[in-house]
C-alpha positions, -999 to +999 in steps of 0.1 A: -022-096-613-007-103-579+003-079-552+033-095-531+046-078-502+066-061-490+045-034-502+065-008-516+037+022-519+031+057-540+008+077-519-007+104-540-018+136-525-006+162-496-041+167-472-054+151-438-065+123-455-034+112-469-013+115-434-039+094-418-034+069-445+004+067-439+001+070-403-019+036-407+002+022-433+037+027-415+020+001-391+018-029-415+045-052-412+037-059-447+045-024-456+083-017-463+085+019-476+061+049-485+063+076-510+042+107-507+037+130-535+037+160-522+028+144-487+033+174-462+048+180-430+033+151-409+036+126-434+071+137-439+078+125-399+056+095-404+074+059-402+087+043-432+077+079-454+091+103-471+080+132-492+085+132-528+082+173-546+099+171-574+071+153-595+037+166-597+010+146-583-012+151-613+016+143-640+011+103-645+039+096-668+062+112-642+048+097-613+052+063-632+089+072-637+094+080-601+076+042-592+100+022-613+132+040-601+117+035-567+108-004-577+072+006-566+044-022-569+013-005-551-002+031-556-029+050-532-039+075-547-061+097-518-075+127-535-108+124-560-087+144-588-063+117-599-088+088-596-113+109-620-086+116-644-080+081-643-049+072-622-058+036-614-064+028-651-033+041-661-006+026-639-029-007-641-017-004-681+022-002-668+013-031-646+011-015-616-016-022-590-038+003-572-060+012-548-090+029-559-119+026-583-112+033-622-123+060-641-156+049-651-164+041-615-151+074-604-177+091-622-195+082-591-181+113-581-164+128-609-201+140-617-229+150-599-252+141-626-238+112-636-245+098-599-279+110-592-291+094-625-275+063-614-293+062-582-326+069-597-318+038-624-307+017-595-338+029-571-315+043-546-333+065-522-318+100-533-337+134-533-354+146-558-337+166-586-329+179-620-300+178-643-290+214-661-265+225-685-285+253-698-289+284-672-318+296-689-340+264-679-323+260-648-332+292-638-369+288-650-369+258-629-356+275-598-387+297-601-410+267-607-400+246-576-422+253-544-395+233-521-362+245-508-334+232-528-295+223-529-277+241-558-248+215-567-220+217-591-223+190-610-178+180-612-153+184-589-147+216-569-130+203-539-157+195-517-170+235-522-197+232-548-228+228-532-247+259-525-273+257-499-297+292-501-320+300-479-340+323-500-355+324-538-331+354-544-301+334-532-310+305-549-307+327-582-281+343-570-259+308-566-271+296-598-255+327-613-224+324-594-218+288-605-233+285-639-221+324-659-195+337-633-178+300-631-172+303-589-159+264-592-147+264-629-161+242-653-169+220-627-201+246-629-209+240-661-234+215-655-257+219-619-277+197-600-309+209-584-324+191-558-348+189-531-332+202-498-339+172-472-337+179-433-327+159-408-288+138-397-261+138-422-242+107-421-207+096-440-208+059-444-168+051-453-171+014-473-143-006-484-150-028-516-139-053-538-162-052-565-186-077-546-184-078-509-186-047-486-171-039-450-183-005-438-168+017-409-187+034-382-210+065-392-192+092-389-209+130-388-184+163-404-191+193-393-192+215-433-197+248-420-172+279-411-187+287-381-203+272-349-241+258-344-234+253-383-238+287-396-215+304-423-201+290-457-189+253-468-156+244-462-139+206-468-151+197-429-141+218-399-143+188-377-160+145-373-169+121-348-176+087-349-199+069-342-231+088-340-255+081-319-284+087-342-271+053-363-288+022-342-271-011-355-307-021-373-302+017-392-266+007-399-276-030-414-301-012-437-279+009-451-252-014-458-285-035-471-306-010-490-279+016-504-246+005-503-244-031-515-271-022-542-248+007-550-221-019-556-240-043-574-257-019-598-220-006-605-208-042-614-243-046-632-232-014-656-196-030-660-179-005-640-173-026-608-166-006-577-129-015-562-114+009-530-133+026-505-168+042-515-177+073-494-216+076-492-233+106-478-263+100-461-295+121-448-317+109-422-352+119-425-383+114-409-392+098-445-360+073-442-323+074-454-316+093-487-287+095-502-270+128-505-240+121-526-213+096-533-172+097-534-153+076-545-126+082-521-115+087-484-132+110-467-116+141-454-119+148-423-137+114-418-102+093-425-085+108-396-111+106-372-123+066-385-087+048-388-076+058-353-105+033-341-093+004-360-080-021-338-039-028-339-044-066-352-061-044-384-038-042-413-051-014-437-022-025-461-042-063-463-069-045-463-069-025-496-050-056-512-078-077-504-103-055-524-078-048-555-071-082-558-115-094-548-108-109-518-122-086-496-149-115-484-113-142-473-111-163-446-091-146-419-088-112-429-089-087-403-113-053-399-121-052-362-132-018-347-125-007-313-154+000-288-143+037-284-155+067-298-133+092-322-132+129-325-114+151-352-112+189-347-093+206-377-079+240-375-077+263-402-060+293-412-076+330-403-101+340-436-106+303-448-126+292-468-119+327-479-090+342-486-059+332-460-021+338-456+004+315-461+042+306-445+032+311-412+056+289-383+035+263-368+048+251-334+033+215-321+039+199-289+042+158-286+009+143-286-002+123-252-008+082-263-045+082-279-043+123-296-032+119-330-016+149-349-027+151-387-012+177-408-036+190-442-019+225-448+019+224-435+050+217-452+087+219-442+103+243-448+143+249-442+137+222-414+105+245-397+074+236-400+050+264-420+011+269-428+005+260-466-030+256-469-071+266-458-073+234-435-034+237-417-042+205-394-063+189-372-065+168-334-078+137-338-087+115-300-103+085-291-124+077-259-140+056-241-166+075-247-177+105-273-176+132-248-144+116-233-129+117-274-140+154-277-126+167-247-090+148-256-094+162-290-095+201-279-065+191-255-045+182-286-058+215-299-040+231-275-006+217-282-011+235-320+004+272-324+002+295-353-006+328-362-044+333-367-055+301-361-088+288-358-111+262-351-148+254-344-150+249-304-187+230-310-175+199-325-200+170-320-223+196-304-252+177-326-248+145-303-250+162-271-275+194-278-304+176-301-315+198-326-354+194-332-350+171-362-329+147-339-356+150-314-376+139-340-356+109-353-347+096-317-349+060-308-344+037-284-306+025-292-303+069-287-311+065-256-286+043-247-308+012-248-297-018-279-327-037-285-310-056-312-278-068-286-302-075-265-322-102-286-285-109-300-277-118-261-307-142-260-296-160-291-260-164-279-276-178-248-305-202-262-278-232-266-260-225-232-291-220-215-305-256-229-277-275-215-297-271-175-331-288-188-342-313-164-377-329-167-400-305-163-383-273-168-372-274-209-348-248-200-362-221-232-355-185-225-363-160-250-404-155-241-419-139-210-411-168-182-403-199-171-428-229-163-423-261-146-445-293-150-447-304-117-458-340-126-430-342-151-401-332-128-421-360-098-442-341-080-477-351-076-484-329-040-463-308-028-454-273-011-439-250-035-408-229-025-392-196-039-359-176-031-350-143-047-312-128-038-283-113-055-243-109-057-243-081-034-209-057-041-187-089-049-200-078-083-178-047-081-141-066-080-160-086-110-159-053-130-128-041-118-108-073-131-134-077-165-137-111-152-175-121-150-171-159-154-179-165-119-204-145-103-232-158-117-227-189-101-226-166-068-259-158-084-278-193-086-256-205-051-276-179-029-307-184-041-304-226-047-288-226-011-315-208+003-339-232-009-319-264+003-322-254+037-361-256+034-352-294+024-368-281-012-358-290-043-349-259-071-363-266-104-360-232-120-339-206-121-346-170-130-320-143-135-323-103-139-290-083-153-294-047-153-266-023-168-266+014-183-252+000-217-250-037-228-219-054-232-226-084-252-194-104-241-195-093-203-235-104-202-224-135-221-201-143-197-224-135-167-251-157-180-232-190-187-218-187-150-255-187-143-261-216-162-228-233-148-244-228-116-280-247-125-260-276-137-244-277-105-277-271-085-299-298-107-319-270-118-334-255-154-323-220-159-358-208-181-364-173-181-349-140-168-348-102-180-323-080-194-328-044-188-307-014-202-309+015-182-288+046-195-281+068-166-287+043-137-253+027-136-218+045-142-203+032-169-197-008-177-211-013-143-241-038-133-263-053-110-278-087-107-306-109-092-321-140-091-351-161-082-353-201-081-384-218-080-385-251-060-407-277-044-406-297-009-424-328-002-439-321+031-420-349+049-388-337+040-397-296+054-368-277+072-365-272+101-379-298+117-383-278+154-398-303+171-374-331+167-346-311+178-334-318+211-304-310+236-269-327+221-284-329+186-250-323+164-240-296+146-221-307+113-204-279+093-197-280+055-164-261+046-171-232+023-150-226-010-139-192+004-156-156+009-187-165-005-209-136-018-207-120+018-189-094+034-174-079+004-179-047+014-158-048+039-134-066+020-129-044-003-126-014+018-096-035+036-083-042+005-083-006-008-067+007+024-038-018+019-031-004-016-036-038-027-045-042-065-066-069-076-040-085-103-012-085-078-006-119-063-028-125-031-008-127-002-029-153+013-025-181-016+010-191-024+000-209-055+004-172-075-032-166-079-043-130-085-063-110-055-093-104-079-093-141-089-090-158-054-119-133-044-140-144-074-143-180-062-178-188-064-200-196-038-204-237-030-237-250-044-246-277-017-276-283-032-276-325-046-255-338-014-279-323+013-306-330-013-298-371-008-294-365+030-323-348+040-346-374+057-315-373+081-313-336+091-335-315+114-323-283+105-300-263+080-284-231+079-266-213+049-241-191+058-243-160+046-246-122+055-246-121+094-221-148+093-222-182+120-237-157+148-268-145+128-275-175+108-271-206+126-304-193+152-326-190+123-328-227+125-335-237+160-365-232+178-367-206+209-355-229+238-323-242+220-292-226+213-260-238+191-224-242+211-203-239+182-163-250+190-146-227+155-109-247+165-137-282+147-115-264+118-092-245+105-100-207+093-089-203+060-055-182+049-081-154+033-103-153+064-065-148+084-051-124+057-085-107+062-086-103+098-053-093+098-054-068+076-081-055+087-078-052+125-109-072+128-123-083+165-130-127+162-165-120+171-170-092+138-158-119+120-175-146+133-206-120+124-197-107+089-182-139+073-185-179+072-149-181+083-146-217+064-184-230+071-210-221+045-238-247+055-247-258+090-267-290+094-285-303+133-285-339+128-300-362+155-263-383+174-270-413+160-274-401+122-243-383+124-219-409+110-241-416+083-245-382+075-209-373+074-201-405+050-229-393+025-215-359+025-183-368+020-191-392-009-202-363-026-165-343-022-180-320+005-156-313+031-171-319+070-165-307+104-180-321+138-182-282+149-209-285+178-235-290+198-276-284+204-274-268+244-307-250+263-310-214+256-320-196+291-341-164+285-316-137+275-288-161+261-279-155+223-289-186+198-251-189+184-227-192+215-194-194+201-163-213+218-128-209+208-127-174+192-096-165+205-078-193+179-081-167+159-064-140+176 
């Protein structure tokens, strides 16, 4: 049976759960109209809803009445109650389409016993138990058992029937209570006894289709009245998401061990499992048990999990695509945002005990990213009034958890009623470990992803492979690199290594999220380093360390660092990742690098004996900044209130501040490679600029008379020094001002020089002279500096 938008939707129920839903829904372009029956006062604001009281939510036959006067073809029903009783199955019959699972798969939840024998057919990891029905034997068994145990009620008592004592005498007590006095109804008339397991509860929210799964992020509630977790059950009192106890390799083994197994088994006993499948989870020190199973949204889970899905995620499609066992198609949608997601609910004074009703709730408009969800209001003569245990909740997202939990108590604070409360310890569990989650810590706890990073190295391999040259394979992935030396033509030689990083250039690379070039800048200051020794780089090393990998940003990093071996001629085989919690702020990072060259003797730099008074000095134009100086920049750029998206007021091509700044550094490595039985002497200008450089070069008794009108500083350099107040001879220090390789070349090489260069696209400048240095007289004299006034 097909389901053809627009979706024209009964929403069944009146809690949190069900105003998240149609908060979510109202966003689907596919959706044109919700009903809620009841709903309550936030669903009753929400887009494209309105509430529906005249029919009862648990009277089908007049809930199907009200769908075909409202030309309904799609019903959600949110609660456990109607889909137990059966709700799916019947408007299915009156060809109707839902969202859910049908009544035999509800028993997945409609009882307790039901489930557990399931899991121990299925050999899902569960806790140990026994079913009763008789109070005498369950009794006797209570007396028996030598382990602490979880008294449940084996049917549906609204998320209060589990009992957890802490003594023999409560125990009995409980059983009692549930069994003869019928605390929960006949929901009590059967009990489940089980082992009481320690450790991190998890809810694991799963959407199926009968076959395929998509799971959430774990989400932890918070069950009990009162804060550190002490007092009686409620519904949930408060959830965030994700945990930090759930490590991607934890999440794939559940989705691997317990929930598509759950699925499959359901199938495999011809009640296949369509809608979302709740699983509660324990994490022990023995592994992941199950704890129980609905067959439902969670509550509060729902309002703190769909705020995370990303705005290109259509829940609508979504739960189509598992009615109709599509769930697994080709384009569909279920992308989570990298934030974290924190629900705090407040409740009315005495719940879960006894609690007044009809008091005026006032509510301030919610700041973008706090969400509003109402459980226990209704309308009432236009005001808003209390009508329930859980009133309503503050549900935030953050960048990070503690970032989502301090948003979350702000929305809090825009909630007013009479007698209000609300657990001020939500998510305490994440940031004050309790021993059992010093126990169960791991690495990914700390901060630290194992799994991304080998995930890294795999995305890598293929980009990594395209810089092999003979005798470097370019293979990363093992514990370093290794050159054959006779493979890439070196029988004798003199080996050469540079190490060097980005320096704070890296800084405007997080600032803009654009890390596509800087790890050329990476390979270009080491590879140019190593030119000037008139050495050959055959591989390339790199280090990227950050307080939490991001896949994509490393990604990018990386294949600018291969971009830049191809462009040096050199095999990028090896390097390190390290995660460091606590060492960087945020999505910050540092870099370094190491290549790995050789030299045949003849062609050492400099040659200091064969320089002489009038050798040339030739000057290579640089491709801008460079990986220099940035400092500096960007303090001059801060103080001019200049953002780095905003057009750069050097360029007038458009281009962006952060993007003209981001140029990489010139590799100059193959064209001063082919000239270098022609040079004496080069020079790569970098920190220290033209006056700190060039003297590296030149032996004692020899100085460089460098004429800076040979070219023309470049508009940045200008804008720069401008802008910055900045003497000619700090700049002439700090920067390359246009010139990022010097070369001393012997007069009668220089015109062959400067055509070889130039065949190779390098722009050249005639920019000076070899003159005697006197004792006293600097190594870089520098004429023409006040061009640049």
């Amino acid at each position: 049976m097909g389901i053809k938008s627009p979706l024209r939707i009964l929403l069944i129920g009146n809690g949190g759960r069900e105003h998240a839903i149609a908060w979510k829904l109202s966003q689907s372009s596919k959706v044109e109209s919700i009903i809620a029956v009841p709903g309550n006062g936030g669903t009753a604001t929400c887009a494209k809803t309105r509430n529906e009281t005249s029919v009862s939510a648990e009277d089908f036959p007049a809930l199907l009445e009200l769908a075909r006067k409202e030309n309904i073809n799609y019903v959600v029903p949110g609660p456990e109650a109607p889909l137990v009783a059966g709700a799916v199955d019947f408007f299915k019959q009156a060809g109707i389409q839902s969202f859910g699972p049908s009544m035999d798969a509800a028993r997945m939840e409609g009882s307790k016993t039901f489930s557990k024998d399931f899991m121990k057919k299925w050999k899902i990891p569960t806790a140990e138990y026994e079913n009763f029905s008789d109070y005498k034997k369950a009794r006797d068994y209570l007396n028996q058992v030598q382990h602490d145990v979880v008294i449940k009620a084996s049917g549906l008592a609204a998320g209060k029937g589990v009992i957890i004592p802490t003594t023999k005498e409560e125990a009995q007590q409980a059983l009692k209570d549930i069994m003869l006095n019928k605390e929960f109804g006949s929901a009590g008339d059967e009990v489940v006894i089980e082992e009481f397991l320690t450790g991190d509860e998890l809810s694991i929210i799963t959407f199926s289709d009968g076959h395929s799964i998509k799971s959430l992020p774990p989400a932890q509630d918070h069950k009990r009245i009162g804060e550190d977790d002490t007092g009686l059950n409620t519904g949930g009192m408060g959830c965030y998401a994700p945990t930090n106890i759930a490590t991607p390799t934890l999440v794939a083994q559940i989705d691997r061990d317990i929930i598509q197994p759950t699925i499959d088994g359901m199938r495999k006993d011809d009640m296949p499992f369509v809608g979302v499948l709740f699983t509660g989870l324990m994490v022990t020190k023995t592994g992941v048990k199950v704890l129980e199973y609905n067959v439902r949204f969670g509550d509060p889970e729902t309002q703190t999990l769909l705020p995370l899905l990303s705005h290109d995620t259509d829940l609508a499609e979504i739960m189509v695509a598992c009615s109709q066992g599509t769930l697994d198609k080709e384009g569909l949608v279920i992308n989570v945002e990298p934030k974290s997601s924190t629900t705090v609910v407040v409740a009315a004074g005495g719940y879960p005990e006894s609690y007044g009703k009809g008091d005026e709730i006032q509510i301030q408009t919610p700041p973008e990213g706090i969400n509003i969800f109402h459980a226990g209001t209704k309308l009432s003569n236009g005001k808003l009034q209390t009508s329930g245990g859980r009133v309503i909740a503050a549900t935030a997202t953050g960048e990070n958890l503690r970032a989502a939990v301090d948003r979350a108590y702000e929305g809090v604070k825009l909630i007013q009623f009479s007698k209000m409360y609300y657990r001020k310890d939500i998510a305490h569990r994440a940031f004050r470990p309790t021993q059992q989650t010093k126990e169960a810590l791991t690495y990914a706890q700390a901060g630290v992803s194992i799994e991304g990073g080998n995930l890294l190295v795999e995305r890598l391999k293929k980009v990594t492979r395209t810089t092999a040259r003979p005798g470097a394979d370019a293979q990363i992935g093992g514990f370093g690199g290794e050159v054959d030396l006779e493979k890439a033509g070196y029988s004798t030689g003199i080996m050469v290594g540079a190490i060097d990083g980005v320096g704070t250039k890296l800084a405007i690379a997080q600032a803009t999220g654009n890390h596509s070039t800087v790890g050329i800048d990476l390979v270009a200051m080491n590879v140019n380093d190593l030119v000037v020794q008139g050495a050959e780089p055959l591989m390339f090393l790199d280090y990227y360390g950050c307080s939490k990998l991001n896949q994509e940003c490393a990604a990018n990093f990386v294949e600018g660092v291969a971009e830049g071996c191809r462009q040096a001629g050199c095999a990028l085989s090896g390097g390190e990742t390290a995660e460091m919690p606590g060492m960087y702020r945020d999505d910050d990072y540092d870099a370094a690098g190491a290549a790995i060259g050789m030299m045949h003797p003849e062609n050492r730099l400099p040659r200091l004996d064969a320089m002489s008074e009038g050798d040339i000095l030739i000057g290579l134009a640089s491709s801008g900044v460079h990986s220099n100086g940035f400092s500096l920049v960007r303090r001059i750029i801060a103080r001019e209130q200049l953002s780095y998206d905003a057009a750069a007021p050097w360029d007038n091509s458009g281009v962006t501040v952060g993007a003209s700044l981001l140029t990489p550094t010139k590799i100059y490595v193959k064209p001063l490679l082919k000239a270098v039985s022609q040079l004496k002497g080069l020079a790569h200008i970098t920190g220290g600029g033209l006056t700190e450089n060039v003297p590296r070069m030149l032996p004692k008794h020899l100085a460089a008379e460098i004429d800076v009108t040979a070219w023309q500083l470049p508009a940045v350099f200008k804008w720069l020094k401008a802008a910055g107040n900045i003497e000619a001879s700090e700049m002439a220090r700090t920067f390359n001002t246009g010139v990022g390789m010097v070369a001393v070349v012997s007069p009668q090489e220089v015109e062959s020089v400067l055509r070889l260069l130039q065949t190779y696209g390098e722009t050249v400048y005639t920019i000076g002279k070899l003159v005697a240095r006197p004792e006293g007289v600097e190594g870089c004299v520098l004429k023409g500096l006040e061009s640049w006034q």
